[in-house]
C-alpha positions as CSV (number, residue, x, y, z in Angstrom):
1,X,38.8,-13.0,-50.9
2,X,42.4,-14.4,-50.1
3,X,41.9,-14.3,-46.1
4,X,39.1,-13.5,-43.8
5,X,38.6,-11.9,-40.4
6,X,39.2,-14.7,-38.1
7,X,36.5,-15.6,-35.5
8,X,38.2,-14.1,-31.9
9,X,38.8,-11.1,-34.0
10,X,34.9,-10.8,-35.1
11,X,33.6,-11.6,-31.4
12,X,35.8,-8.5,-30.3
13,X,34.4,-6.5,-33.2
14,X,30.4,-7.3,-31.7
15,X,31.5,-6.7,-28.2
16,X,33.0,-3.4,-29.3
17,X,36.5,-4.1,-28.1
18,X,38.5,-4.3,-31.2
19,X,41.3,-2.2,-31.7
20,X,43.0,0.4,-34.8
21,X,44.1,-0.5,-36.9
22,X,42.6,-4.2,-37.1
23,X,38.9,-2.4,-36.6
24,X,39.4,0.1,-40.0
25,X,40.6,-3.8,-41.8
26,X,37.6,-5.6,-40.3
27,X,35.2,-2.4,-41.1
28,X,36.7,-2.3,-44.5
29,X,36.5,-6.2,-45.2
30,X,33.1,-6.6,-43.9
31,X,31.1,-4.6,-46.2
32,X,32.7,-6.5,-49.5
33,X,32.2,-9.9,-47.7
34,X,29.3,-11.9,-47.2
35,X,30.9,-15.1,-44.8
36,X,32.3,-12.5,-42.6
37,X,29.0,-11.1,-42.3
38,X,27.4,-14.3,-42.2
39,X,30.1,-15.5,-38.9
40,X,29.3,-12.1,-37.3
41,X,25.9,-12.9,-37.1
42,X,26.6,-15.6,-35.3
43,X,29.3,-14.5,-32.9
44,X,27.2,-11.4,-32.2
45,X,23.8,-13.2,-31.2
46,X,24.8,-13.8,-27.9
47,X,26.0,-10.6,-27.2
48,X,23.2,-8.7,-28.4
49,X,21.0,-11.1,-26.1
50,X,22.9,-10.0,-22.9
51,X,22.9,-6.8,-24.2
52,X,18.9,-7.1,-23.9
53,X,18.8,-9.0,-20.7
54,X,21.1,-6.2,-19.8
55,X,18.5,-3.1,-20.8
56,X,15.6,-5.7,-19.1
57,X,17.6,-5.2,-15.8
58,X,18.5,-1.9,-16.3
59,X,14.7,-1.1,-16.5
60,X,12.9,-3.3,-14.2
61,X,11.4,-1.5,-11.3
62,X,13.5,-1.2,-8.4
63,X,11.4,-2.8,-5.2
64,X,11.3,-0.7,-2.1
65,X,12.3,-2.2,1.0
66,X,9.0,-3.1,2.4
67,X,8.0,-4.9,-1.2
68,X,11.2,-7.0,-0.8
69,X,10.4,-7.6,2.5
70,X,6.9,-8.9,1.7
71,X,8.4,-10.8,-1.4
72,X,11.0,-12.5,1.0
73,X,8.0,-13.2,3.1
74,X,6.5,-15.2,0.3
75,X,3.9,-12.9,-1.0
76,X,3.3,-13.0,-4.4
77,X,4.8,-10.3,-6.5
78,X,2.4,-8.5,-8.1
79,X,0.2,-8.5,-4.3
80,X,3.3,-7.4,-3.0
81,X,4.0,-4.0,-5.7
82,X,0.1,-3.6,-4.7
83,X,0.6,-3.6,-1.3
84,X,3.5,-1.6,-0.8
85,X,1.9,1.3,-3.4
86,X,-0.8,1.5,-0.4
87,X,-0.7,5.3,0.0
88,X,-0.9,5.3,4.2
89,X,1.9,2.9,4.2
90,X,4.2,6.0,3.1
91,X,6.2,7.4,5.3
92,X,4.3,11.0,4.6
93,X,0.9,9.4,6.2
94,X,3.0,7.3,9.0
95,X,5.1,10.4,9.7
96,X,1.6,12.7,10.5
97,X,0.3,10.0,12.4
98,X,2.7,9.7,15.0
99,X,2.7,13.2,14.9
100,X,-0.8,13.8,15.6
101,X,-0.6,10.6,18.2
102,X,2.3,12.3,19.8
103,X,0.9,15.7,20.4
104,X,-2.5,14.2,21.3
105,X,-0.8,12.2,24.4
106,X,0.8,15.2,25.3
107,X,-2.8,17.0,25.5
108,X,-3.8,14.2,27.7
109,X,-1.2,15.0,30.1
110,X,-1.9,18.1,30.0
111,X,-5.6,18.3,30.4
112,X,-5.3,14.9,32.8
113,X,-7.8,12.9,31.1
114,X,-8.0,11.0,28.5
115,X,-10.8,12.0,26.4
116,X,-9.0,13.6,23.4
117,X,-6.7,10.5,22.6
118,X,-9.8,8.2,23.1
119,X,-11.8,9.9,20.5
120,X,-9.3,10.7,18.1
121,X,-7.9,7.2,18.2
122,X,-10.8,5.4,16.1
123,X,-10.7,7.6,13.6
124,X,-7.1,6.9,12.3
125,X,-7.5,3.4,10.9
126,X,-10.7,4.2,9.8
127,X,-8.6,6.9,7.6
128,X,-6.3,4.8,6.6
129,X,-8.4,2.2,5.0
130,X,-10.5,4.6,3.3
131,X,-7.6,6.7,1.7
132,X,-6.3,2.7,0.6
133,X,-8.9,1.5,-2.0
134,X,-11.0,3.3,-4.5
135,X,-10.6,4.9,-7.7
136,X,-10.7,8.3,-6.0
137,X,-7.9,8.1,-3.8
138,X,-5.9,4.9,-4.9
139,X,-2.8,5.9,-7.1
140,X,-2.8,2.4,-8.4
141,X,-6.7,1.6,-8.6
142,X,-6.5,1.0,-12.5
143,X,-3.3,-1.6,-11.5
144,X,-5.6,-3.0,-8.7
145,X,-8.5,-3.4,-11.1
146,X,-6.5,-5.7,-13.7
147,X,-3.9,-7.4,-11.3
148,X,-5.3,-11.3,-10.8
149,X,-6.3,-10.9,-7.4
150,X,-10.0,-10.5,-6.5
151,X,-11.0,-6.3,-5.6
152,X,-12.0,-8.1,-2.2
153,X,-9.5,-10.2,-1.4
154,X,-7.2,-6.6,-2.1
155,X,-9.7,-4.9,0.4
156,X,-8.8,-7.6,2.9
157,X,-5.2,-7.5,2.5
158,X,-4.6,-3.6,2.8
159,X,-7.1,-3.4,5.5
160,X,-5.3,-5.7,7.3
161,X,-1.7,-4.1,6.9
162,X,-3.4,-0.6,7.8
163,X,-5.3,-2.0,10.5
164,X,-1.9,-3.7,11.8
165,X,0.2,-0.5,11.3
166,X,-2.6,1.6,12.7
167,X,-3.3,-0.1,15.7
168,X,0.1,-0.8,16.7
169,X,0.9,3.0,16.8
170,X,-2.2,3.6,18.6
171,X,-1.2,0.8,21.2
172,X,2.3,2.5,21.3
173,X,0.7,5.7,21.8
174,X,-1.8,4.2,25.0
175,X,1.2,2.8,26.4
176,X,1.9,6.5,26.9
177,X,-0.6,6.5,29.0
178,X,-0.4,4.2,32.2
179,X,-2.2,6.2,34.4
180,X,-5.6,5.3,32.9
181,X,-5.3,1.0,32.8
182,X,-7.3,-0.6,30.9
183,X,-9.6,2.4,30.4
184,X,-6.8,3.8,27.8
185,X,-7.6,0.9,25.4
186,X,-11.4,1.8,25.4
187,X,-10.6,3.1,21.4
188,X,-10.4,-0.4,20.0
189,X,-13.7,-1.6,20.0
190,X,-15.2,1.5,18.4
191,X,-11.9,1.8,15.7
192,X,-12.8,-1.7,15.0
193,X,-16.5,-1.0,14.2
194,X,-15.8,2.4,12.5
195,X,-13.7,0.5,10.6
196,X,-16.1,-2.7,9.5
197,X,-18.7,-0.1,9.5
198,X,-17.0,2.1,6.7
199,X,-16.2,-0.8,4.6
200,X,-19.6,-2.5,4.6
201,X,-20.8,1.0,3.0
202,X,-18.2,1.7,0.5
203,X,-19.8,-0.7,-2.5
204,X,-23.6,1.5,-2.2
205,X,-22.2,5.1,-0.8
206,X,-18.5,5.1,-2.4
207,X,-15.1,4.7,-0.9
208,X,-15.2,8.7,-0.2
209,X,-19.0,9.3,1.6
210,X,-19.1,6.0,3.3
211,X,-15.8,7.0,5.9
212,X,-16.9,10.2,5.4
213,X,-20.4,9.6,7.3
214,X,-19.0,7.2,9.6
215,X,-16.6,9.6,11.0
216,X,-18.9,12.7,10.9
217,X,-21.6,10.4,12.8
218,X,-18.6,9.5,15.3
219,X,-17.8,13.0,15.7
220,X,-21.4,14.1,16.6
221,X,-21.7,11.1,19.1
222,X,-19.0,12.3,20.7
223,X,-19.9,15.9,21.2
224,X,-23.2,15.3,22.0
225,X,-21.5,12.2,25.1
226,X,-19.6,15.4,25.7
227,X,-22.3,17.7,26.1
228,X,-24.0,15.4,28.4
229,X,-21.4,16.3,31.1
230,X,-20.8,13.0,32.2
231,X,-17.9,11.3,32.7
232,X,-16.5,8.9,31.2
233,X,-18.7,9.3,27.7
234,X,-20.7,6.7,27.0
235,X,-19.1,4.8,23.8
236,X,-16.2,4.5,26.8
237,X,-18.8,2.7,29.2
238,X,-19.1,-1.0,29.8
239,X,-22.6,-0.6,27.7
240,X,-21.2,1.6,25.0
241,X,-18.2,-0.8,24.4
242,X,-20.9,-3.7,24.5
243,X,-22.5,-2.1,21.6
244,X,-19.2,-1.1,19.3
245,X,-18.7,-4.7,19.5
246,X,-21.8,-5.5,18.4
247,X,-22.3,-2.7,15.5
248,X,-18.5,-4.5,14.3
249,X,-19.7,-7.7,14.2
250,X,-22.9,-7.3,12.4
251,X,-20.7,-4.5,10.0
252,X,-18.8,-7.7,9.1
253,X,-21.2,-10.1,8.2
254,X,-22.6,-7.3,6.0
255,X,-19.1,-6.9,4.5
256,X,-19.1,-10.2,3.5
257,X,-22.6,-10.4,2.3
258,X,-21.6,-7.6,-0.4
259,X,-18.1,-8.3,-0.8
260,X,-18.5,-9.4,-4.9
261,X,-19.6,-5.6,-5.4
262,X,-15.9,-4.2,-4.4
263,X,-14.5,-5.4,-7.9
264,X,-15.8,-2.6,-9.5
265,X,-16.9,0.8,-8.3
266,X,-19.4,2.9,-10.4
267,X,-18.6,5.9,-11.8
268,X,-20.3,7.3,-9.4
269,X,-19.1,6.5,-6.4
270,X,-15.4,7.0,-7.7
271,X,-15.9,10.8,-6.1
């Protein structure tokens, strides 16, 4: 060979810029020589490795806004993509609840007592934590189950972001209701032990029956306080918030006594 393509000339050629005629020259030279080849190998590497950071990008999961705001937070990254896949953080399941919140207040002000709202109330975060973890109803349960973060210490953390989210729109929702004080706040104690109480027995009954139970047994109570005739039902007294506040205490200590069973549900308890 009596010349060769000269070096700027092969860098355009990898990035694809090289113009007619000198690309039909370079096209033609190249296949008879092997030190053109050889220098294009080299020119080209780092364009083919930006090329495939490039794709990398190109690929990566986007975040949604509330996993960049946990990651700017300082969550870790994979807790955060775990957190944020937590199905009643949606807007779907936030949208219905403040729905159902809404039109139960305006019931309340309708009927002119509080009643509705203050059995209905408990049984929202008490939802939303079951519909959070468990094969059965966890989009990402198999992502859960391999990410390096213990199946408890997962429990905690969506717990405590549905709890939060729950319980502030439940506390937005009483504030809807000044006429009643601090009688409008009576749903607390009992969302707090339906809550513990559902947790504590998910690992034996299953992340489905355990809320399940909890909030049918809830559901009786109150229909049979309601059936009593008296007024204000009993889980509302001074005695029956006494003993919500017990039943959630003792429902935690028994969640921590078991909590090395959530890593892994049996089959089945997955339905």
């Amino acid at each position: 060979m009596t010349w060769h393509v000269s070096e700027e000339d092969l860098r355009a050629y990898a990035r694809a810029e090289l113009a007619a005629p000198l690309l039909w020259s370079a096209d033609t030279h190249l296949a008879a020589c092997a030190h053109c080849r050889a220098v294009l190998a080299e020119v080209s590497g780092p364009v083919d490795a930006g090329w495939e950071r490039l794709d990398a990008e190109l690929d990566a999961p986007r975040p949604g806004l509330l996993e960049g705001l946990l990651v700017r937070v300082g969550v870790a990254d994979h807790t955060a993509r775990l957190l944020a896949a937590t199905p009643v953080l949606r807007r779907s399941w936030l949208a219905s609840v403040v729905f159902l919140l809404v039109t139960t207040v305006g019931v309340v002000h309708s009927a002119g007592s509080p009643t509705l709202f203050l059995a209905l109330a408990p049984l929202l975060p008490l939802a939303g934590v079951a519909l959070s973890y468990g094969p059965a109803l966890d989009p990402t349960y198999e992502m859960a189950v391999v990410a390096p973060v213990h199946g408890f210490k997962l429990l905690m953390i969506r717990t405590l972001a549905v709890l939060t989210t729950g319980l502030g729109l439940n506390g937005l929702a009483t504030l809807a209701l000044p006429g009643y004080g601090l009688r409008a706040l009576a749903w607390l104690l009992p969302a707090l032990a339906l809550t513990a109480t559902g947790l504590a027995l998910t690992p034996r009954l299953g992340p489905v029956l355990a809320p399940s139970l909890v909030a049918g047994a809830w559901v009786a109570l109150i229909a049979a306080a309601d059936a009593s005739g008296d007024a204000p039902l009993i889980p509302f007294t001074a005695a029956g918030q006494a003993t919500a506040a017990a039943v959630a205490a003792l429902a935690a200590g028994l969640l921590c006594l078991v909590r090395d069973r959530f890593d892994v549900f049996p089959r089945s308890a997955a339905v």
